[in-house]
N, C-alpha and C positions, 0 to 999 in steps of 0.2 A: 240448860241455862247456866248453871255450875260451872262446865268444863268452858262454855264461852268466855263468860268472866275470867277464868285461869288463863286462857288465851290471850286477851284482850292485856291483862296483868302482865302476862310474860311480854307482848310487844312493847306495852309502855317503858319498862323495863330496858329491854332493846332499846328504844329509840333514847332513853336515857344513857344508855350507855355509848351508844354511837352520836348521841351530840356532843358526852363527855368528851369521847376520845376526839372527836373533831377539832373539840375547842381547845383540845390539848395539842393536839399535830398542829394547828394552827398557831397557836400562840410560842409553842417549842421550835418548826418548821419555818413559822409566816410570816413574824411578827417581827419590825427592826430592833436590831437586840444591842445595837453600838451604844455609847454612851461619852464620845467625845466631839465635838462641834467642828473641827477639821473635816476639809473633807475624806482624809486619809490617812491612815496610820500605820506603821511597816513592824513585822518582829519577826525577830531574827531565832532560826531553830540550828542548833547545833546537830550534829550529826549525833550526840551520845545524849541529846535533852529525854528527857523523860513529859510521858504524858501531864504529870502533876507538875512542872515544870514550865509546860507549854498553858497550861491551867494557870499557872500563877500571873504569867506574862499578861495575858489575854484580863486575868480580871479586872486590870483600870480601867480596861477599854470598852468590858460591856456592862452591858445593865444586870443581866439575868444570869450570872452564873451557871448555876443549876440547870436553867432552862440549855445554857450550849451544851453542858455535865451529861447530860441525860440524850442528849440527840447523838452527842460524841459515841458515847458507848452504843448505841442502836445501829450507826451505820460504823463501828468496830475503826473508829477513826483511833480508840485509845490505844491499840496496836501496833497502828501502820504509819509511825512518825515518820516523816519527809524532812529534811533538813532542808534550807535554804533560807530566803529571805520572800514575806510573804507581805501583800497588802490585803488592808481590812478600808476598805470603806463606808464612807458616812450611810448607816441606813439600813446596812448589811444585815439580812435574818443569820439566823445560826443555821441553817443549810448555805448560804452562800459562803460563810463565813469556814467553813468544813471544807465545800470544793475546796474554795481557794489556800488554805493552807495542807490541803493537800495534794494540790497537782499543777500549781498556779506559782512554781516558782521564780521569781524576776529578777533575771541577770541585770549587772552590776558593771558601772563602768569603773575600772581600773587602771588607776596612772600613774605614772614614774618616769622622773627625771633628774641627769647631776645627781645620781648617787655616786658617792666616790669607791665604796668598795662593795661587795656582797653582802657586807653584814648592814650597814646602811639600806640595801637594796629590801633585804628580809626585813626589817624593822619597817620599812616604809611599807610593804606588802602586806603584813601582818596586821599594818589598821584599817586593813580595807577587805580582806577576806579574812574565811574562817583559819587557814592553817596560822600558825604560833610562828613566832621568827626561826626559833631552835630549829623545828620542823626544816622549816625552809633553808637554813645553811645546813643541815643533814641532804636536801635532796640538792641544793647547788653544787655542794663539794664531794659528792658521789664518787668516787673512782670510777666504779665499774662506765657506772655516766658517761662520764671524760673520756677516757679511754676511749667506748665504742663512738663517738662522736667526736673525736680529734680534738677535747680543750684541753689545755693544764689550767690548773690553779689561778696560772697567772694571765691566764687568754680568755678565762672562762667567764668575764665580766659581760664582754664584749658580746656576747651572745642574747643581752636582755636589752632589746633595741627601745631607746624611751618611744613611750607612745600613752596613747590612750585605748584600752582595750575593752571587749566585753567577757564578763566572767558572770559564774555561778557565786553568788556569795560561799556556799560551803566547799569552793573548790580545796583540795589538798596541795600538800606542797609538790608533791612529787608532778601532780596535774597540771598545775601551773609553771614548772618547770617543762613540761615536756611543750604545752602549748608556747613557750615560747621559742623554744627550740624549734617548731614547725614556725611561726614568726620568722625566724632568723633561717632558716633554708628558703624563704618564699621571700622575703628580701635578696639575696643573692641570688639572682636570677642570673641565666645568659647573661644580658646586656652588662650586670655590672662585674658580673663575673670578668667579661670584657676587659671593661676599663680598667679593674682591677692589671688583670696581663698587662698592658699598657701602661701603666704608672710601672708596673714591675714588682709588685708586691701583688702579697697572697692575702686573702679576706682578712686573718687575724691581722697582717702589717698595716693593710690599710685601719683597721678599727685603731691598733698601736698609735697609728701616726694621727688618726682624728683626735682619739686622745688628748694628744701635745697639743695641737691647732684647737682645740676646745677649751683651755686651758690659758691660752693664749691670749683668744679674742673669742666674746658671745654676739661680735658683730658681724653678722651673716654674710654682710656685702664683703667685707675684706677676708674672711676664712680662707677663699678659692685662693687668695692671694697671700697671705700667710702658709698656706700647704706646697704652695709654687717654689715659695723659697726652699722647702725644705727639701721638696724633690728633685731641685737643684744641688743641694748638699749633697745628697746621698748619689745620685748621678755622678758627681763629680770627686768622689770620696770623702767628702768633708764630716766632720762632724757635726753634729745636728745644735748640739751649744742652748739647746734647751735648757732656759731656765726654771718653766712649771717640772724638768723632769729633777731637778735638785730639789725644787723643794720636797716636791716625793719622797727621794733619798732619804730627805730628812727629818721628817713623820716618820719613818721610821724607827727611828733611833730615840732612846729613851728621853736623852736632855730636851727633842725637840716638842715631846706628846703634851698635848693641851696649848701647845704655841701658835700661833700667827706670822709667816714671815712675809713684812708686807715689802722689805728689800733683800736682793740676791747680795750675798758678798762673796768675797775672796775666799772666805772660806767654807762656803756653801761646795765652793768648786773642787776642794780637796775632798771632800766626803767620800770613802771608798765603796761603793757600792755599782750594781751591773747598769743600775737608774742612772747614774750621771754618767750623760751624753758629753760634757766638756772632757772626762776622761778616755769613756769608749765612744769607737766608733758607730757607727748605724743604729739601727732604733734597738731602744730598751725591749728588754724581755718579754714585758706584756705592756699592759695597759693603768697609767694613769688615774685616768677618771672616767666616767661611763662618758662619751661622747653624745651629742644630740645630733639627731639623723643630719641633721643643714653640716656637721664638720666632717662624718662619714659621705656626704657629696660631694662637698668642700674639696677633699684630696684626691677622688675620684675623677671630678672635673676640675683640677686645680687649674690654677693660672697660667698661661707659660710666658715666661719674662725672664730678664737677666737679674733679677736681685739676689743677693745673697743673703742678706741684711734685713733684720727690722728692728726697730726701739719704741717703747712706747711714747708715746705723742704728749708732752706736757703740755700743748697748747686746747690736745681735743682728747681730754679725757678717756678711755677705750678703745681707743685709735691708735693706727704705729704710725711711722713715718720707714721707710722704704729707702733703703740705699744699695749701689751696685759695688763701691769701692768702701772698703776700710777707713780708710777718710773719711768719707762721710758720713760712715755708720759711725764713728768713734764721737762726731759732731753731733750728731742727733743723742746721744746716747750721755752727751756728756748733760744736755740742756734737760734731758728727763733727771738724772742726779742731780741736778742746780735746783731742780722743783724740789723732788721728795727731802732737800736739806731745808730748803723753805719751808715746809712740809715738819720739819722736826722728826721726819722718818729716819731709823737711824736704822731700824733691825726690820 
């Protein structure tokens, strides 16, 4: 009768203890542990975050600290940090909430356009994934890079084709560099390869010359026909008389850093540098401004026509007007200075 009782004691026991733990697996395992009304909420884990780190981020967001504390460490989650960008949603127990930050990482759209040079490009990159800008002009300006992939310095823009892309948020620099390098081999396919032969320029000439045509006009319809003229120039030996390629020149040079030049003048044209097209012939060295894919078509399927000539359109803002003969261009060209003096443009 003794030993039953002792038996009977030790089950109750048991089943005390196996309700406990139930109610604990449940309530630690089962129970929605969020604590914001959204339906969702995203954080970001760095590649070098630390588990109390990832703890601190997480505590506005749930109700029960402790309760995620404690399940963390059972399934050894506080070991095995994942970097990336993770979602928690509304409702979420702390086992869903485990999975998902650790194997549930959600790539990121990534976009860039009109940067004017590389350091532009990283800074713009930089607020949208994890690598730093620094990072990012160390893996642009690579040598070794360049070199096995035929950019210089100054061609080397033209290889980050603007778009919209899909990325890891904790993608690195160097990662992001290479995927866009396979970008830019997978744009220059045969076909454009093609047309490239055909205009008579090589991949970097054509991105050179979108450049200038990007620069020129952000008006798609006329680009084809602004690249026409220029392919005409250089066909014919002319010089290209770019004026986005002056002011280039002239961002360069110290008097001009932090300026705005909203008129070309006389002596934009003496500026000694390889960028001005009014002194050398054929296209500058590299590139400009990052081109948008429509001005890299633009000169690929350019226009074919007799103009030499364009001036901007003071009647239709953004717009040139198109001339064959010097006469006429000097006509158009006088009526756009008659505006920007109305205009009180003087520089």
């Amino acid at each position: 009768m003794y030993f039953k009782k002792i038996l009977l004691a030790i089950a109750l026991i048991g089943l005390v203890i196996i309700a406990y733990f139930s109610y604990y697996i449940y309530n630690v395992m089962l129970v929605p542990n969020t604590a914001f009304n959204n339906e969702e909420a995203f954080i970001y884990v760095s590649s070098s975050t630390t588990y109390d780190e990832v703890k601190e981020d997480l505590m506005p967001l749930l109700k029960d600290i402790d309760a995620f504390d404690a399940l963390a460490k059972r399934k050894k989650y506080t070991t095995n940090i994942k970097a990336g960008k993770y979602r928690i949603g509304k409702d979420m127990t702390n086992n869903d909430i485990i999975n998902s930050i650790r194997s549930k990482n959600i790539p990121i759209t990534v976009a860039f356009n009109n940067q004017k040079s590389l350091e532009e490009l990283a800074g713009r990159i930089s607020s949208q994934i994890e690598a730093d800008s620094t990072d990012l002009i160390n893996a642009f300006n690579d040598e070794s890079f360049l070199d096995s992939n035929n950019f210089s310095k100054s061609s080397s823009l033209g290889m980050y084709l603007p778009n919209s892309y899909e990325f890891f948020w904790n993608t690195s620099a160097s990662e992001f560099r290479d995927r866009m390098l396979k970008e830019y081999n997978r744009y220059w396919n045969t076909d454009r390869l093609k047309k490239a032969k055909l205009v008579g320029l090589t991949p970097e000439e054509v991105l050179t010359l979108a450049s200038i045509v990007h620069e020129e006009s952000k008006q798609k319809a006329e680009q084809p026909r602004i690249a026409g003229v220029y392919v005409n120039r250089l066909r014919d030996g002319w010089p290209l008389q770019a004026d986005p390629t002056l002011k280039f020149a002239a961002y360069q040079l110290p008097e001009y850093k932090n300026t705005v030049i909203k008129r070309v003048l006389n002596e934009h044209k003496e500026i000694v540098s390889p960028y001005n097209t009014y002194m050398n012939p054929g296209l500058p060295p590299g590139l400009i401004t990052m081109p948008d894919v429509s001005a890299i078509e633009a000169v690929l399927n350019y226009e074919k026509h007799k103009y030499f000539y364009f001036a901007a359109d003071a009647e239709r803002l953004g717009f040139h007007k198109f001339a064959k003969s010097l006469s006429q261009h000097n006509q158009n060209a006088r009526a756009y200075q008659r505006y920007l003096s109305q205009q009180g443009i003087k520089r």
